[in-house]
C-alpha positions in Angstrom: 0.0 0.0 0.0 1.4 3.7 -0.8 1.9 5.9 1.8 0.2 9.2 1.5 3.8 10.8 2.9 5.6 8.8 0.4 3.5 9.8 -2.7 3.5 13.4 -1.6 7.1 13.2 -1.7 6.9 12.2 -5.4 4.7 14.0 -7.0 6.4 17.4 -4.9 9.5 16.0 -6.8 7.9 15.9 -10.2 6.2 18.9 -9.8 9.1 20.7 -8.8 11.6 19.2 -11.8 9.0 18.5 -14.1 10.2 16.6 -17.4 13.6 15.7 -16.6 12.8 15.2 -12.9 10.2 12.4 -14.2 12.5 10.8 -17.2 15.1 10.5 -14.8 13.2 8.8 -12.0 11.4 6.3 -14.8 14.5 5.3 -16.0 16.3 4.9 -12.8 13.8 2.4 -12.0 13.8 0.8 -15.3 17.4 -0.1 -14.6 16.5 -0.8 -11.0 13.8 -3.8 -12.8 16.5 -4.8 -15.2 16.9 -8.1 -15.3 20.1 -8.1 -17.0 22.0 -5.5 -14.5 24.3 -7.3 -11.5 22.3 -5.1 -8.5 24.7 -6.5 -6.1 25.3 -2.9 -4.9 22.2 -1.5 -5.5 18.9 -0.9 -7.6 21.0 1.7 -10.4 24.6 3.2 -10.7 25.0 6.8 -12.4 26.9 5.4 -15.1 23.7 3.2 -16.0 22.0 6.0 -15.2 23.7 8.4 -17.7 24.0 5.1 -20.4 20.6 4.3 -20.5 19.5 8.4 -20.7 22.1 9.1 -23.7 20.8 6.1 -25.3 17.4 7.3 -25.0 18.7 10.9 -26.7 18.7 12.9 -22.7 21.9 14.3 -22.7 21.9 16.5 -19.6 23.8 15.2 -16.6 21.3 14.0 -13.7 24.0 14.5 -10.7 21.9 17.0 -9.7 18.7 15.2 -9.3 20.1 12.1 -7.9 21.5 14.3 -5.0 18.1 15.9 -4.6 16.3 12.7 -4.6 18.6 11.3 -1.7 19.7 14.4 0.0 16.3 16.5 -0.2 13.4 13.9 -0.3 14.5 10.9 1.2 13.4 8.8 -1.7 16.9 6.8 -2.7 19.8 6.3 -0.5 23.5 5.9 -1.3 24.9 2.1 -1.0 28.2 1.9 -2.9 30.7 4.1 -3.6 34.1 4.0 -5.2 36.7 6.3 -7.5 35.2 4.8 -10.5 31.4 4.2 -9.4 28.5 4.9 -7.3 25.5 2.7 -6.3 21.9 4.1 -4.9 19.0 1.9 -4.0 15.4 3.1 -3.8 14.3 2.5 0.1 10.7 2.2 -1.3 10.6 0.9 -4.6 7.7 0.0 -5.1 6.0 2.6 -3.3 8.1 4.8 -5.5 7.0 3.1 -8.6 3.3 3.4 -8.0 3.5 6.9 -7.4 5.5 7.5 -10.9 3.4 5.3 -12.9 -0.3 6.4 -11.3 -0.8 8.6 -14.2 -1.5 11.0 -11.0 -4.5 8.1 -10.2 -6.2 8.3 -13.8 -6.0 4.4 -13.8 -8.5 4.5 -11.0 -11.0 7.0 -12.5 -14.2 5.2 -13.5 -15.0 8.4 -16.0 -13.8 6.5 -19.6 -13.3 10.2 -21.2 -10.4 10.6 -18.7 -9.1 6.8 -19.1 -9.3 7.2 -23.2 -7.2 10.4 -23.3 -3.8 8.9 -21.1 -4.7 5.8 -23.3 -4.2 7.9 -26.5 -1.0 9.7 -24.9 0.7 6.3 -24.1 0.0 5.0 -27.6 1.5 7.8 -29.4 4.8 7.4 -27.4 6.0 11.1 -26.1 9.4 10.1 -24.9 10.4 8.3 -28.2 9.3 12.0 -29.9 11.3 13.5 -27.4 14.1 11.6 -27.4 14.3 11.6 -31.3 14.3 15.1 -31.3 16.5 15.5 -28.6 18.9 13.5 -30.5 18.6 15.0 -33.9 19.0 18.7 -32.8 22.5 17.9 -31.5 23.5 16.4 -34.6 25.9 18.4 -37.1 24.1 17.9 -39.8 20.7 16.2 -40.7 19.9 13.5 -43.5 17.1 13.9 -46.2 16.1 10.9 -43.6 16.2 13.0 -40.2 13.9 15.6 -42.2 11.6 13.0 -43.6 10.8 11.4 -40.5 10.8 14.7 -38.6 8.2 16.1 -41.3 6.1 12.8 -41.3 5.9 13.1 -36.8 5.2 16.5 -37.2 2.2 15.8 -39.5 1.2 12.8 -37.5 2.0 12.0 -33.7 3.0 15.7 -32.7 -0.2 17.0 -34.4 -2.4 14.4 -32.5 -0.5 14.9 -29.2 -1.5 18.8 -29.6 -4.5 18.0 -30.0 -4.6 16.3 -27.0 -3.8 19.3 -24.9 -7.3 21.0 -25.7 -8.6 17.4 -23.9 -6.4 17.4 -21.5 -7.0 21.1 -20.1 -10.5 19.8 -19.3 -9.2 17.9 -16.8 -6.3 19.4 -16.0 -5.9 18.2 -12.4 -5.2 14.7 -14.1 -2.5 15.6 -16.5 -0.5 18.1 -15.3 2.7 16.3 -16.4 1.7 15.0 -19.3 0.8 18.6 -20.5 4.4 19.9 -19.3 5.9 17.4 -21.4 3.9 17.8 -24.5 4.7 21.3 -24.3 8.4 20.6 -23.8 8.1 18.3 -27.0 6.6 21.2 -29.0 9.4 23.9 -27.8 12.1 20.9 -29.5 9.8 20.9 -33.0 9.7 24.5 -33.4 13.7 24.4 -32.7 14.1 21.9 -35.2 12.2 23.3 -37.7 13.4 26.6 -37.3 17.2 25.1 -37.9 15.9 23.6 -41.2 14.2 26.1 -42.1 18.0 28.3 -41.6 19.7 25.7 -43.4 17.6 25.7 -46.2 17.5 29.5 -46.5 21.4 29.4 -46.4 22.0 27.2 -49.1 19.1 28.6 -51.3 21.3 31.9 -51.0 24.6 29.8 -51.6 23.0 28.5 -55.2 21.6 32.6 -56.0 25.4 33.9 -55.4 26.5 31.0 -57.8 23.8 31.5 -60.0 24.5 35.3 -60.4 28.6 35.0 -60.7 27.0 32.6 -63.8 25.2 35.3 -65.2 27.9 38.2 -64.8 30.8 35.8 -66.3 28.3 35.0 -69.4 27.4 38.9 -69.7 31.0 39.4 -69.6 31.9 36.8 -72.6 28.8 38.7 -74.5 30.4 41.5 -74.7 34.3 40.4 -75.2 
């Protein structure tokens, strides 16, 4: 059973570090339910940690989190610690799963308007958006691939998730986070587009210089 105190704790954490506070807590219990991980010294290390988040497309460092989850609210403690590696292990985890994945308690309202809209959020898959475009703005360059797929999302799942919003204001109280984050997903697609959008204006002016030296060295011939 999950304690009121407990869940408090949670949701003050995700409130108070919204989108990266909650990506970094799902995925240090992902590793923490990993099958494959030795958790000999604990449920997660930071190098997992940091792993499984740059595999995901999260670059930012989570030091900062972890510290405020252990030092601040009490929800992980510290178990192993060396010069090349450091262990923490949830003292609740499973009270601190049910309080991530309650969908803020959406899987216990009976109203089926509520229950269809997080089922239409999950299918469309927000962190696979995010992550994608996480992961394609720091590249140096994008392929005619990273624009196609980015035009078909944009079309498709990023349309449908803003449509979502408008639903999800109704009940607001529900899906706070999941409003944050599609919000935070929109802010990386206008950045993106914006940096094609640049890129495509700079080489349309590259091939009108070129274009015009053609012109000038063919007037020039003319008249020679």
């Amino acid at each position: 059973m999950l304690s009121s105190g407990l869940k408090e704790k949670v949701f003050s954490f995700l409130q108070k570090y919204g989108d990266k506070g909650f990506i970094v807590l799902k995925t240090a219990l992902s590793i923490a339910k990993d099958p494959n991980i030795d958790h000999k010294l604990g449920d997660f290390s930071f190098k997992h940690l940091v792993l499984k988040l740059n595999s995901m497309g999260f670059s930012y460092n989570p030091v900062n989190l972890i510290r405020i989850l252990e030092k601040e609210f009490g929800l992980i403690e510290k178990t192993y610690s060396s010069s090349n590696q450091t262990w923490w292990r949830f003292k609740d985890i499973d009270a601190v799963e049910e309080a991530v994945y309650s969908e803020n308690d959406v899987e216990k309202v009976e109203d089926p308007k509520i229950r269809l809209i997080a089922v239409k959020y999950r299918s469309l898959e927000p962190a696979e958006i995010y992550a994608f475009l996480q992961k394609t703005l720091i590249k140096p360059s994008l392929t005619p691939a990273d624009k196609a797929k980015f035009r078909s999302m944009v079309f498709n799942e990023i349309d449908q998730l803003v449509k979502l919003v408008d639903e999800m204001y109704n009940y607001e109280e529900f899906f706070e986070y999941e409003i944050s984050f599609i919000k935070e997903i929109f802010k990386l697609a206008e950045k993106l587009s914006r940096r094609i959008e640049n890129e495509h204006l700079r080489g349309f002016r590259g091939r009108q210089t070129i274009s015009q030296e053609d012109i000038l060295r063919d007037d020039h011939r003319g008249h020679s």
